[in-house]
C-alpha positions, 0 to 999 in steps of 0.5 A: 197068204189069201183072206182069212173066212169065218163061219158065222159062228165063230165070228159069233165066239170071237166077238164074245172074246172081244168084248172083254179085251182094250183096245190094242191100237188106236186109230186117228186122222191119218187113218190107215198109214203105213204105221198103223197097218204096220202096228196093227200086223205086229199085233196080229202076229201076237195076239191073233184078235186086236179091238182098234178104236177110231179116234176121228173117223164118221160111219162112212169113214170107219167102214171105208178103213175097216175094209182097207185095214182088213185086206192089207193086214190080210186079216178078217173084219170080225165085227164093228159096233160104233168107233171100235172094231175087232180083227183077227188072223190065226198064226201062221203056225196054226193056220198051216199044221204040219208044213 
């Protein structure tokens, strides 16, 4: 499965979605461990978009796993403000129609 890209507007219109969902997964001093990557594909699966709250992470901490957690969940980064961020991926039956 390659990487998830977005337009601009519909990273526009997930982020919207975002704003009113809890945090699904919360992520704290072992950053991205197997656990957490594995909890957060779970989610993906279900969810298709999933708000992560960093717990004990700075700045460049948060980006560093932000891009690690996006490319191992084979998902797209939708947007960060502070200690949360917003990941999507499409399931898998609608990201491949008829196949």
């Amino acid at each position: 499965m390659s990487a998830v890209s977005l337009t601009g507007a519909e990273k526009s219109r997930l982020r919207g979605r975002g704003q009113t969902l809890e945090a699904s997964l919360k992520v704290g001093r072992e950053g991205a461990s197997p656990s957490v990557v594995s909890s957060l594909r779970a989610l993906l699966a279900a969810q298709e978009l999933v708000k992560v709250r960093y717990t004990a992470a700075d700045r460049d901490e948060r980006e560093t796993l932000n891009a690690r957690l996006a490319e191992t969940t084979e998902s797209c980064l939708v947007g960060a403000v502070g200690g949360t961020a917003l990941f999507f991926r499409p399931r898998a039956a609608e990201a491949a129609p008829g196949a």
